[in-house]
mmCIF entry with sequence, helices, sheets and N, C-alpha, C, O atoms, coordinates in Angstrom:
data_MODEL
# 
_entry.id   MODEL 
# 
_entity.id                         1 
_entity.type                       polymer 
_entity.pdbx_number_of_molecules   1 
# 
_entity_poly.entity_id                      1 
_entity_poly.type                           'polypeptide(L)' 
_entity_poly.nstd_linkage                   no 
_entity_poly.nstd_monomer                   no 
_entity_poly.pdbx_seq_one_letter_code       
;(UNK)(UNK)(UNK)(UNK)(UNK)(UNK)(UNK)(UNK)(UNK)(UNK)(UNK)(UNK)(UNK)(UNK)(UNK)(UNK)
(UNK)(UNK)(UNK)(UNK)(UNK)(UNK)(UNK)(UNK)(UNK)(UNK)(UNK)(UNK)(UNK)(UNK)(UNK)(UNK)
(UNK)(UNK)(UNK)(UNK)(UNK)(UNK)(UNK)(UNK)(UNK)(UNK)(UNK)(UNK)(UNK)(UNK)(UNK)(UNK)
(UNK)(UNK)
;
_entity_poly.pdbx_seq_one_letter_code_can   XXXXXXXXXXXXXXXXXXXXXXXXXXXXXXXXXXXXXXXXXXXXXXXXXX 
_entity_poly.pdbx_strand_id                 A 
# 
loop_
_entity_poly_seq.entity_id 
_entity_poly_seq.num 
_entity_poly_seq.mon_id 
_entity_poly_seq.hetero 
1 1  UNK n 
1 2  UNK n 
1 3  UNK n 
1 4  UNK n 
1 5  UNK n 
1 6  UNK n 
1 7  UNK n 
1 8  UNK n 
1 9  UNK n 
1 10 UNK n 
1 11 UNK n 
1 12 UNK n 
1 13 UNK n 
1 14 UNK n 
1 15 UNK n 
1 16 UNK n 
1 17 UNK n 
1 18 UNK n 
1 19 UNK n 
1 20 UNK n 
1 21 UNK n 
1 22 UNK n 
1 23 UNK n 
1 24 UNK n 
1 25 UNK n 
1 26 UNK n 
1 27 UNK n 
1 28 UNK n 
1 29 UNK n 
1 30 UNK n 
1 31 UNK n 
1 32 UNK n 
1 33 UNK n 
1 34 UNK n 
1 35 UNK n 
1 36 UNK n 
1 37 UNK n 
1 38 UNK n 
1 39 UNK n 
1 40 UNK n 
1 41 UNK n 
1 42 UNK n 
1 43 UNK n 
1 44 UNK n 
1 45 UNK n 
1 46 UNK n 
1 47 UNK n 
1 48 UNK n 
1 49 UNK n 
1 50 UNK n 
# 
_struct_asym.id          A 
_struct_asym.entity_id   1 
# 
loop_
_struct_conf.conf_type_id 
_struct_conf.id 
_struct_conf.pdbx_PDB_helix_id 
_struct_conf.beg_label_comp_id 
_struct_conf.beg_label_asym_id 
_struct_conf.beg_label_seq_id 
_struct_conf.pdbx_beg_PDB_ins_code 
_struct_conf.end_label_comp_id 
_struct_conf.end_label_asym_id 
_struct_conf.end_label_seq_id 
_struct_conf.pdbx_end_PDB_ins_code 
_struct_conf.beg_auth_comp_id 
_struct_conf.beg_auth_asym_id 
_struct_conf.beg_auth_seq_id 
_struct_conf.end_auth_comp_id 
_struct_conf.end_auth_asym_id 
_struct_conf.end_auth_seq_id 
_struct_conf.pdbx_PDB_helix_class 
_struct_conf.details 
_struct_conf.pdbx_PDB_helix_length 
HELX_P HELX_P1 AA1 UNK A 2  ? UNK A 9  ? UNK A 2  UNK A 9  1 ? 8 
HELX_P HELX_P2 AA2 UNK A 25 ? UNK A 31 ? UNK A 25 UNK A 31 1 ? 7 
HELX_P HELX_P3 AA3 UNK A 33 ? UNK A 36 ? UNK A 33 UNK A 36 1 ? 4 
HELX_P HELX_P4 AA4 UNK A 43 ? UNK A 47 ? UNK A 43 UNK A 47 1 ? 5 
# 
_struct_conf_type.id          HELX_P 
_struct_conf_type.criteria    ? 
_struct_conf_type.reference   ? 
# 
loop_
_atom_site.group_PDB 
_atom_site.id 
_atom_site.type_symbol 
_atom_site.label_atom_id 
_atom_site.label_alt_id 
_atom_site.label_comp_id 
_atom_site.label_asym_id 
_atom_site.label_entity_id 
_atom_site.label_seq_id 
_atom_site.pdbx_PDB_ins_code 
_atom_site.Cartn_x 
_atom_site.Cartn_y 
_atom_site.Cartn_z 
_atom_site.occupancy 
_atom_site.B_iso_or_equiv 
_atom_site.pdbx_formal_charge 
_atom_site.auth_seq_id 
_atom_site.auth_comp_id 
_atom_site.auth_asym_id 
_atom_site.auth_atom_id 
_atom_site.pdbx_PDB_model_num 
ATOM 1   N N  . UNK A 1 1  ? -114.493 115.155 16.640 1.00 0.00 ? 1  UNK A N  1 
ATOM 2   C CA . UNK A 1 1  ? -115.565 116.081 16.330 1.00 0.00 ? 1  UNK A CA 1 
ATOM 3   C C  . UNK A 1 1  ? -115.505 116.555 14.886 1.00 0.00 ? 1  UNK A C  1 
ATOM 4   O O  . UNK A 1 1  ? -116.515 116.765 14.214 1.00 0.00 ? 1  UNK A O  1 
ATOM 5   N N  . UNK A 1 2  ? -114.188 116.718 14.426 1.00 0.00 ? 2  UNK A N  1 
ATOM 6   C CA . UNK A 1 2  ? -113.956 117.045 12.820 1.00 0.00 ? 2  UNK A CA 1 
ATOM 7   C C  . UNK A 1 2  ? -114.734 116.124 12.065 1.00 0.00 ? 2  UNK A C  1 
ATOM 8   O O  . UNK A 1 2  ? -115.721 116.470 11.415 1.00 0.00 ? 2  UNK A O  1 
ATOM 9   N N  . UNK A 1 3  ? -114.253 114.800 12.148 1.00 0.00 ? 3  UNK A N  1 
ATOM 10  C CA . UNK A 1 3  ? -114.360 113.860 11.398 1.00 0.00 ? 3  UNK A CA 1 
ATOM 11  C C  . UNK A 1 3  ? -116.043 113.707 11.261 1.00 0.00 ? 3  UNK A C  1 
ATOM 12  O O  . UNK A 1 3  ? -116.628 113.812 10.183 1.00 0.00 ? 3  UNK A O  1 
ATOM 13  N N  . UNK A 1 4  ? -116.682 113.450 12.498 1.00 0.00 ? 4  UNK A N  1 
ATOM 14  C CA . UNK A 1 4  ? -118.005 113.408 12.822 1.00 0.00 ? 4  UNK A CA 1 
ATOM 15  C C  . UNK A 1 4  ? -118.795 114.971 11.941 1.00 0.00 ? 4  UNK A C  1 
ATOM 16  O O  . UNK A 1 4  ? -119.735 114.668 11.206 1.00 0.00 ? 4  UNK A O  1 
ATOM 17  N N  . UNK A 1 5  ? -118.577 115.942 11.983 1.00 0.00 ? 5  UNK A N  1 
ATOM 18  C CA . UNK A 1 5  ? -118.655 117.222 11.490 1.00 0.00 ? 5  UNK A CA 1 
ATOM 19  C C  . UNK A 1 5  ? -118.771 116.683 9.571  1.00 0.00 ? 5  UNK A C  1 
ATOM 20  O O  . UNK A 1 5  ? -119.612 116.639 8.673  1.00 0.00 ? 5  UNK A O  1 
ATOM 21  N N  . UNK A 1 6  ? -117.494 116.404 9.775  1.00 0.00 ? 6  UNK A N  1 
ATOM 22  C CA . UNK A 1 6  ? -117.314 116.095 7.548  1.00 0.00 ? 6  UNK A CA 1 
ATOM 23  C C  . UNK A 1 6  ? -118.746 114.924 7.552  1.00 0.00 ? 6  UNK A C  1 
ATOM 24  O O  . UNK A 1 6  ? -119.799 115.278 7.020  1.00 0.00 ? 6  UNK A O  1 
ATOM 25  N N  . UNK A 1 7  ? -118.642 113.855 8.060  1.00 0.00 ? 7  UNK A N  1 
ATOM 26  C CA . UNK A 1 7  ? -119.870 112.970 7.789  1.00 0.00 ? 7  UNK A CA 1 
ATOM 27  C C  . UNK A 1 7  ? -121.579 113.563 7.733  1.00 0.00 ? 7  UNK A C  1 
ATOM 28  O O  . UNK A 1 7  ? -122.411 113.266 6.876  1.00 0.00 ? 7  UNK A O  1 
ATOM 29  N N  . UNK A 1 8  ? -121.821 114.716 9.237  1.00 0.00 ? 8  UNK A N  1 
ATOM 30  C CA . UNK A 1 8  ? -122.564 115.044 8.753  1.00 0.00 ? 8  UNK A CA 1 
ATOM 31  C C  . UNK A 1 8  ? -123.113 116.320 8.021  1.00 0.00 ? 8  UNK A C  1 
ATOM 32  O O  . UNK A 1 8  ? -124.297 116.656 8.005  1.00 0.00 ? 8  UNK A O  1 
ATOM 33  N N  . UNK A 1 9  ? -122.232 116.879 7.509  1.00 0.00 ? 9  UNK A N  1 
ATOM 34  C CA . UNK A 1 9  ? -122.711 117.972 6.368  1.00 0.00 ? 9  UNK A CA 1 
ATOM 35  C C  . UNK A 1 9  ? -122.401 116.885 4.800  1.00 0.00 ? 9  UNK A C  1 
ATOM 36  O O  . UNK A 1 9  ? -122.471 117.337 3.657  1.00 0.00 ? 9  UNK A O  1 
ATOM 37  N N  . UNK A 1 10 ? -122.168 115.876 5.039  1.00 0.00 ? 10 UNK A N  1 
ATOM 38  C CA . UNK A 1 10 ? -121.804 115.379 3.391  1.00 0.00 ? 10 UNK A CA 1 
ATOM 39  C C  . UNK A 1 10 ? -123.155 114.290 3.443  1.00 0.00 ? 10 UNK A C  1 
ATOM 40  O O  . UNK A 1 10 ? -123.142 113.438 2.555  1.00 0.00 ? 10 UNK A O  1 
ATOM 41  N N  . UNK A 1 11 ? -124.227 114.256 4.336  1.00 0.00 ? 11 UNK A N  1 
ATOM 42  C CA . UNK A 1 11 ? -125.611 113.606 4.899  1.00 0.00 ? 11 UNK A CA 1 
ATOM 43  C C  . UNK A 1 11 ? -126.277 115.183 4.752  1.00 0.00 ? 11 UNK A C  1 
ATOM 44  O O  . UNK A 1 11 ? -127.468 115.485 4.678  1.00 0.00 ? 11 UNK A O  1 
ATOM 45  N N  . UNK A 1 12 ? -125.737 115.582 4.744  1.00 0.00 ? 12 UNK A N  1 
ATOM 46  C CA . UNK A 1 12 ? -126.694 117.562 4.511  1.00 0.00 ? 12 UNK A CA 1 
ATOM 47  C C  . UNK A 1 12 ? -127.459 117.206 6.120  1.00 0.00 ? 12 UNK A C  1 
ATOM 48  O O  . UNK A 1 12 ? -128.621 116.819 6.241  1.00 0.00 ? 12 UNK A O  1 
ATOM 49  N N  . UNK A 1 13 ? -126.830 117.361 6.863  1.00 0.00 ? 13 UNK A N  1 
ATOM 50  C CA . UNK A 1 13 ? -127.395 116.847 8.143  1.00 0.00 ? 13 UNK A CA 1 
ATOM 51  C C  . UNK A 1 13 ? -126.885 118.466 8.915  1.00 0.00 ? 13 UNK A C  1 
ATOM 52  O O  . UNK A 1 13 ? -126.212 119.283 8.286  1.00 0.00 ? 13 UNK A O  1 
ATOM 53  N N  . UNK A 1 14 ? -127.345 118.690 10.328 1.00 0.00 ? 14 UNK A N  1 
ATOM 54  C CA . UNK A 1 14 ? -126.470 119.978 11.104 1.00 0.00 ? 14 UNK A CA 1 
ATOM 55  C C  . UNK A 1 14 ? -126.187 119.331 12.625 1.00 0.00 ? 14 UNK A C  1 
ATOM 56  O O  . UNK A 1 14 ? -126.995 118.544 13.117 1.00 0.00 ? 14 UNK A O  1 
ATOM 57  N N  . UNK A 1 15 ? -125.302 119.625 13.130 1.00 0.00 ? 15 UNK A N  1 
ATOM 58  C CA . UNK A 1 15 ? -124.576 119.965 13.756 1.00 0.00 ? 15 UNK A CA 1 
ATOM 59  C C  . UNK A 1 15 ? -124.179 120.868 14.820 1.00 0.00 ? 15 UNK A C  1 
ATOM 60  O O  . UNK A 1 15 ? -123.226 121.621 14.617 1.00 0.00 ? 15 UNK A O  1 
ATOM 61  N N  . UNK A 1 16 ? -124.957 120.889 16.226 1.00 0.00 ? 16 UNK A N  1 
ATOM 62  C CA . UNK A 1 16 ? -124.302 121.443 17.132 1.00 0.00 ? 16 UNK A CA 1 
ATOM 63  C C  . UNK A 1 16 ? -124.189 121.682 18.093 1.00 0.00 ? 16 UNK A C  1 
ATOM 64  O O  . UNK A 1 16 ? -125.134 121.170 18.693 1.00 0.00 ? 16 UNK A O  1 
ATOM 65  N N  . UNK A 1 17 ? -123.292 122.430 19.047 1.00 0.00 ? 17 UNK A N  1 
ATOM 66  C CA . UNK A 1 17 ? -122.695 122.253 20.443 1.00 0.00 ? 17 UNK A CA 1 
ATOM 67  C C  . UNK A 1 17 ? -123.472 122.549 21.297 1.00 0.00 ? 17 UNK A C  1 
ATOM 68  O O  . UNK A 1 17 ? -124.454 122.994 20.703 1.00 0.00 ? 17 UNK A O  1 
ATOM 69  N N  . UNK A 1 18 ? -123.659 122.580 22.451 1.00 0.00 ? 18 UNK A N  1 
ATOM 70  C CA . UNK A 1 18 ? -123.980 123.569 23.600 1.00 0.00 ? 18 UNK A CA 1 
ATOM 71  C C  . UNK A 1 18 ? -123.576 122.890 24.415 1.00 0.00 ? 18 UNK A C  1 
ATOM 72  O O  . UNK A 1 18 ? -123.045 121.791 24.258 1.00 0.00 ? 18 UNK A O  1 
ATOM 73  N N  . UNK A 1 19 ? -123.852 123.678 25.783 1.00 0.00 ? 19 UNK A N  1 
ATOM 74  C CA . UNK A 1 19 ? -123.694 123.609 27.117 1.00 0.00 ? 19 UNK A CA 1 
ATOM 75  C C  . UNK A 1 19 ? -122.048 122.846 27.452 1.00 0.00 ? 19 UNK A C  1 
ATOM 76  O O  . UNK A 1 19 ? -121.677 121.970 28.234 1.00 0.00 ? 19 UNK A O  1 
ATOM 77  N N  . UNK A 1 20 ? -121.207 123.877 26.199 1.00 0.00 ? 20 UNK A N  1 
ATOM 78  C CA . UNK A 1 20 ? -119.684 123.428 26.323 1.00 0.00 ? 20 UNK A CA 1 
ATOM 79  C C  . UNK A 1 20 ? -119.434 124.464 27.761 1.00 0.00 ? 20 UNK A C  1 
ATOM 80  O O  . UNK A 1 20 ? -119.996 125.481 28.168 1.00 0.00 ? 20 UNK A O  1 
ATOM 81  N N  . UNK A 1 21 ? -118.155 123.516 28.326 1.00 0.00 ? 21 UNK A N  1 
ATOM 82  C CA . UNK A 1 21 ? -117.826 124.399 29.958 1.00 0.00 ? 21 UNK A CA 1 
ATOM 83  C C  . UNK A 1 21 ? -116.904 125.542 29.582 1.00 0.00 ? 21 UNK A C  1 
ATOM 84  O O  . UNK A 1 21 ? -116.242 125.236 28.590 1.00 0.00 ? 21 UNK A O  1 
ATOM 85  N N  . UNK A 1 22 ? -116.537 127.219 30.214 1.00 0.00 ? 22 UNK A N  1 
ATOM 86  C CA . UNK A 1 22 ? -116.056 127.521 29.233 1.00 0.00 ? 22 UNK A CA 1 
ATOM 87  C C  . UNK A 1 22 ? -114.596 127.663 29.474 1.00 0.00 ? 22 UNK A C  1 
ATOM 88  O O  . UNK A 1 22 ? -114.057 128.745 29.240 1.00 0.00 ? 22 UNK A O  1 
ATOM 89  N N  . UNK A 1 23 ? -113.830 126.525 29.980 1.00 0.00 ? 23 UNK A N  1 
ATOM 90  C CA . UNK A 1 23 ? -112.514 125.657 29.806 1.00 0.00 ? 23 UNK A CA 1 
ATOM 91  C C  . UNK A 1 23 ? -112.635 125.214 28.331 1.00 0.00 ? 23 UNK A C  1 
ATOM 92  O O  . UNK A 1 23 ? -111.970 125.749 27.444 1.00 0.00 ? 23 UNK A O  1 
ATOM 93  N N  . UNK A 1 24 ? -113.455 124.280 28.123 1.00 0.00 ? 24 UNK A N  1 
ATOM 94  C CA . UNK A 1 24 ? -113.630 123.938 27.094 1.00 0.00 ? 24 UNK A CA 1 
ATOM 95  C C  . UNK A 1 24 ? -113.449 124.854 25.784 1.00 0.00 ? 24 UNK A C  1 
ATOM 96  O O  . UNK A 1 24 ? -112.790 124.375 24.861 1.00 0.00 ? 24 UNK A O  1 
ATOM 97  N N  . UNK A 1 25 ? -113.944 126.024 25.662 1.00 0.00 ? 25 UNK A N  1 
ATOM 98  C CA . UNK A 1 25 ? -114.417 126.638 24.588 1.00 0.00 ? 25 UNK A CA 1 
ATOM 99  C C  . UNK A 1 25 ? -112.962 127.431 24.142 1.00 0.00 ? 25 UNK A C  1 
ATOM 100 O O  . UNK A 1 25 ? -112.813 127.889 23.010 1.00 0.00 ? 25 UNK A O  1 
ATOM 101 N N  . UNK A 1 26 ? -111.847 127.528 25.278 1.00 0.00 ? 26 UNK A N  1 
ATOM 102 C CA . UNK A 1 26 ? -110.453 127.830 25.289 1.00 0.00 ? 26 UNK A CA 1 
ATOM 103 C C  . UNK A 1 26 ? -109.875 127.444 23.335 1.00 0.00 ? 26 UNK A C  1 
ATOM 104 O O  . UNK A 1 26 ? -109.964 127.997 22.239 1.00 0.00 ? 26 UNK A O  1 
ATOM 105 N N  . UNK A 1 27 ? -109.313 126.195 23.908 1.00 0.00 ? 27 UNK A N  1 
ATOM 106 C CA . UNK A 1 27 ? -109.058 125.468 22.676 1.00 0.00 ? 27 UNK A CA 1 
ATOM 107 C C  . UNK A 1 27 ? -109.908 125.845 21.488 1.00 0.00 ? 27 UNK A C  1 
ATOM 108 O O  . UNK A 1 27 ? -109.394 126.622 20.684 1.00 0.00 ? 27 UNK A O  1 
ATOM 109 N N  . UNK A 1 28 ? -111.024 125.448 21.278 1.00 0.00 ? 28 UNK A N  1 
ATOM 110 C CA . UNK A 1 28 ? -111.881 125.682 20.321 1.00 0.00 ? 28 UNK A CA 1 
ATOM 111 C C  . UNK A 1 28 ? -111.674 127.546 19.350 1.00 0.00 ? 28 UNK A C  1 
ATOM 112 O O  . UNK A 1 28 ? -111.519 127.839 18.164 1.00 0.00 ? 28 UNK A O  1 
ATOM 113 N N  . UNK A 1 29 ? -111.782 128.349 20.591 1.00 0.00 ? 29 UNK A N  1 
ATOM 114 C CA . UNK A 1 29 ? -111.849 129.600 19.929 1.00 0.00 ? 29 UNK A CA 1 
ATOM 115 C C  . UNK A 1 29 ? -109.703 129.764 19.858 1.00 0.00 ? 29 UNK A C  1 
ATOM 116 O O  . UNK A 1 29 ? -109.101 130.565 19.144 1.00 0.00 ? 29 UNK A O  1 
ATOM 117 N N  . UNK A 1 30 ? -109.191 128.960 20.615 1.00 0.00 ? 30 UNK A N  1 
ATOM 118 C CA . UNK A 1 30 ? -107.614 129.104 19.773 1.00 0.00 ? 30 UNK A CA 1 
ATOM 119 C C  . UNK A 1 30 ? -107.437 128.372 18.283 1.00 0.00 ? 30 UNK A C  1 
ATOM 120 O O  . UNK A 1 30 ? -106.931 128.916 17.301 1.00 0.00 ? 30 UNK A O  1 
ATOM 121 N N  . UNK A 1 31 ? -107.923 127.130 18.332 1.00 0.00 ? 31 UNK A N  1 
ATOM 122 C CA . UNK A 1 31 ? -108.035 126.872 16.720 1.00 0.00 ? 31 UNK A CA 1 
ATOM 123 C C  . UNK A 1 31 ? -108.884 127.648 15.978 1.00 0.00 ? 31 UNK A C  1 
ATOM 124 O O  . UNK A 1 31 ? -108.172 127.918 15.011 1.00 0.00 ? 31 UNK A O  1 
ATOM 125 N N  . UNK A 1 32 ? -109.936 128.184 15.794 1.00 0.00 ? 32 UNK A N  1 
ATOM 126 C CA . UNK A 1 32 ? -110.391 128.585 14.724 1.00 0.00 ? 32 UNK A CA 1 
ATOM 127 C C  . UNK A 1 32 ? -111.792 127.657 14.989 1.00 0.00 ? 32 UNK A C  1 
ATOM 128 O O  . UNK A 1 32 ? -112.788 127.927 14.318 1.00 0.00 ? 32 UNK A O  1 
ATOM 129 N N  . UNK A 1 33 ? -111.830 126.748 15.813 1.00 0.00 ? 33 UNK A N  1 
ATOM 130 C CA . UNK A 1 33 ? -112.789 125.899 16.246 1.00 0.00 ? 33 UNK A CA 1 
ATOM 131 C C  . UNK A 1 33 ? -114.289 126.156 16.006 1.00 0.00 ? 33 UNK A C  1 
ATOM 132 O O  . UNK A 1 33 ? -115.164 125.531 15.406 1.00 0.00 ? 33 UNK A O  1 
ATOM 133 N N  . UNK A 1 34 ? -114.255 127.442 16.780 1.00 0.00 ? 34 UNK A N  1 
ATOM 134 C CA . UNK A 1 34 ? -115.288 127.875 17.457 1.00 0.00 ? 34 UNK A CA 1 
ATOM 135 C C  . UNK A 1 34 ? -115.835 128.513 15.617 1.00 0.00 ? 34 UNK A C  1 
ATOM 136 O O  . UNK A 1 34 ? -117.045 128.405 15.416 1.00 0.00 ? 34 UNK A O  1 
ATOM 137 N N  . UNK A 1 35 ? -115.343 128.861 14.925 1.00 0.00 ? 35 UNK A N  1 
ATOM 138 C CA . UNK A 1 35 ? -115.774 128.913 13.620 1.00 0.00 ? 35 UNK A CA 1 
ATOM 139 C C  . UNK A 1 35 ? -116.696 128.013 12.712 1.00 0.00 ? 35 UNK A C  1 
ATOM 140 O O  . UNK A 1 35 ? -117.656 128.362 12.024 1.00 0.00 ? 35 UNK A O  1 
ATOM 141 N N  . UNK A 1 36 ? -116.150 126.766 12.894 1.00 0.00 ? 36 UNK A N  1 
ATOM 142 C CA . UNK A 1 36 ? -116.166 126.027 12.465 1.00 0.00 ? 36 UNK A CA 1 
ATOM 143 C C  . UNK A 1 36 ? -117.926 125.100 12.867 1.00 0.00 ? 36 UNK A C  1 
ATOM 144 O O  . UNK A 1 36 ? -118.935 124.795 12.232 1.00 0.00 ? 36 UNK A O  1 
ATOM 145 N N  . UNK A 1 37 ? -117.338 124.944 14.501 1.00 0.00 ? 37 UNK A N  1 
ATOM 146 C CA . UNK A 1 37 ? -119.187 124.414 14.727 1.00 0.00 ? 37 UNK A CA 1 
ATOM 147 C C  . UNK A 1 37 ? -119.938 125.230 15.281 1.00 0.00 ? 37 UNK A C  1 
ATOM 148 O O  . UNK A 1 37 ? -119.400 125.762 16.252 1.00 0.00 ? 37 UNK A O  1 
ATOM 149 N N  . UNK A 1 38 ? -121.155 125.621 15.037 1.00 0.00 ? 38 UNK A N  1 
ATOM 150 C CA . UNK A 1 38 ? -122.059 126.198 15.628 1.00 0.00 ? 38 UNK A CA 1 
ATOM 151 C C  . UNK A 1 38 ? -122.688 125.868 16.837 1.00 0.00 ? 38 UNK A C  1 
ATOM 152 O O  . UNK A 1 38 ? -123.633 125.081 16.873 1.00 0.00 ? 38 UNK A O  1 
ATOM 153 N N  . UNK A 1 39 ? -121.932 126.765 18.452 1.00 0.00 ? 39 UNK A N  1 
ATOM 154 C CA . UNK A 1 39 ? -122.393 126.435 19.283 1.00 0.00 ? 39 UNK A CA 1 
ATOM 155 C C  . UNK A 1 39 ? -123.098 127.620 20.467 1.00 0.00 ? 39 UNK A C  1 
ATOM 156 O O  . UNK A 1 39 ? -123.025 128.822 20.723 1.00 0.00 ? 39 UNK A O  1 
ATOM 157 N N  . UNK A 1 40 ? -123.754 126.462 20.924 1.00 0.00 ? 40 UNK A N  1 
ATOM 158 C CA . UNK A 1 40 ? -124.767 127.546 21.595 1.00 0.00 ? 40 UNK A CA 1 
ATOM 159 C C  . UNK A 1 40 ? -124.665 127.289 23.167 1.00 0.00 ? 40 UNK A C  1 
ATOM 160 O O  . UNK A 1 40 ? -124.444 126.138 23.542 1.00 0.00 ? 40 UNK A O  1 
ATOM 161 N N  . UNK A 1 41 ? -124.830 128.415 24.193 1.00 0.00 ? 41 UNK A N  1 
ATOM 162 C CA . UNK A 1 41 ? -124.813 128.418 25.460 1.00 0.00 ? 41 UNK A CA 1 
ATOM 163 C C  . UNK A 1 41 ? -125.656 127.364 26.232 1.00 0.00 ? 41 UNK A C  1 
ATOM 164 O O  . UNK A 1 41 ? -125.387 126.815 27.300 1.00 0.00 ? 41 UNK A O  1 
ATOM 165 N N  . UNK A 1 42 ? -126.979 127.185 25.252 1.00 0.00 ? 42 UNK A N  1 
ATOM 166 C CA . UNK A 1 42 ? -127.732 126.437 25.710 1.00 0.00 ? 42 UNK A CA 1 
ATOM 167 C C  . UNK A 1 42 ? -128.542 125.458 24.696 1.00 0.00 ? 42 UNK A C  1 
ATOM 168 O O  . UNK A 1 42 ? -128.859 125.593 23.515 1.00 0.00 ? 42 UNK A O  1 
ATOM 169 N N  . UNK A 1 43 ? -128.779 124.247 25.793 1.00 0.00 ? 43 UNK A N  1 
ATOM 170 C CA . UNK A 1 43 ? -129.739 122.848 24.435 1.00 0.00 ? 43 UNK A CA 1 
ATOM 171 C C  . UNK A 1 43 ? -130.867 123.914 24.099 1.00 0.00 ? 43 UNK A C  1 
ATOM 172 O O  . UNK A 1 43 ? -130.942 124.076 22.881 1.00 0.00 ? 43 UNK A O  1 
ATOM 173 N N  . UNK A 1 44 ? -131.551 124.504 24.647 1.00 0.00 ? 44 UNK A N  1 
ATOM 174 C CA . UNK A 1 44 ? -133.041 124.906 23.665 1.00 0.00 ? 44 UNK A CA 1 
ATOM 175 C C  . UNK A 1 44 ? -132.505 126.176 23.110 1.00 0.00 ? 44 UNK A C  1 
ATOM 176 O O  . UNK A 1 44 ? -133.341 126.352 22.224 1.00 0.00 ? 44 UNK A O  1 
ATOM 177 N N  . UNK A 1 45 ? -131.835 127.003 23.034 1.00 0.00 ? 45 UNK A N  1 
ATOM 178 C CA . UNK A 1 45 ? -131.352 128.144 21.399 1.00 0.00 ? 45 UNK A CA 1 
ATOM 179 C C  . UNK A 1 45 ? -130.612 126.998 20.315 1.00 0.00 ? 45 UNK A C  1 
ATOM 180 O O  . UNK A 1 45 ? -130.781 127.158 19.107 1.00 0.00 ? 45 UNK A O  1 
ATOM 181 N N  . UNK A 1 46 ? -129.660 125.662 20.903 1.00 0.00 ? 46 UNK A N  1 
ATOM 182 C CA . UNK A 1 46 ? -129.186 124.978 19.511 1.00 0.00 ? 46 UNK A CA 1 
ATOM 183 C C  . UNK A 1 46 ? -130.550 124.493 19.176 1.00 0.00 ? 46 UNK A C  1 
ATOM 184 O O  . UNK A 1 46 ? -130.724 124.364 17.964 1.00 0.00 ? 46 UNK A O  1 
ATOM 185 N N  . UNK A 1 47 ? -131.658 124.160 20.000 1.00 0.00 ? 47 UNK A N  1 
ATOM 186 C CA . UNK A 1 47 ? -132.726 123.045 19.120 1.00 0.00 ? 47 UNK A CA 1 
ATOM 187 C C  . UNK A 1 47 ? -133.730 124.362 18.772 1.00 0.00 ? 47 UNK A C  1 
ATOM 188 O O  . UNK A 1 47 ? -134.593 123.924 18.011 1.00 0.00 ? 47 UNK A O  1 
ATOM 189 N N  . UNK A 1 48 ? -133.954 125.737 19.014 1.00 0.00 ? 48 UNK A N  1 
ATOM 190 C CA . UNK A 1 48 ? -134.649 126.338 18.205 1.00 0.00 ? 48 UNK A CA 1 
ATOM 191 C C  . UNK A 1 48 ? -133.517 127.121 17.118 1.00 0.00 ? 48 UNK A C  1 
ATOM 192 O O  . UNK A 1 48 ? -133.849 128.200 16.628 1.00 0.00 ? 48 UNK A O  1 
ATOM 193 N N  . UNK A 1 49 ? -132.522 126.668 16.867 1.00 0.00 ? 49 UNK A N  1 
ATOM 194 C CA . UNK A 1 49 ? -132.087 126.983 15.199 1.00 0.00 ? 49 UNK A CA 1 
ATOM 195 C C  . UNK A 1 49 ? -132.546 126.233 14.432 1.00 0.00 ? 49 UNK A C  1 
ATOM 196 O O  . UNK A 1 49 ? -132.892 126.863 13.433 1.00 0.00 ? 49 UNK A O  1 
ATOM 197 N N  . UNK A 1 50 ? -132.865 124.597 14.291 1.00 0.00 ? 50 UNK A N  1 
ATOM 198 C CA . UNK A 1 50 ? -133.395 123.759 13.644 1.00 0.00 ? 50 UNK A CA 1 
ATOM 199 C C  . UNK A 1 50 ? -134.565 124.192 12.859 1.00 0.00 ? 50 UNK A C  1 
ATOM 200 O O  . UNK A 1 50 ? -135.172 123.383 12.159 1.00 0.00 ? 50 UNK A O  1 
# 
């Protein structure tokens, strides 16, 4: 997801999550993760940030 992340902001492209389980979101907000990508509870609030 990093790697994929660097490719597309260096495409000036965006990037982001939703409908992560929230097992999932564990990890993420222990790294610093959850900083990093912009994610949303749900597909239509990530596709009305666009």
């Amino acid at each position: 997801l990093v790697s994929l992340k660097r490719r597309v902001d260096a495409a000036k492209g965006k990037l982001k999550l939703c409908c992560i389980h929230p097992d999932l979101l564990v990890p993420f907000k222990l790294t610093g993760l959850d900083k990093v990508f912009e994610i949303h509870a749900e597909e239509q609030a990530a596709l009305n940030k666009y």
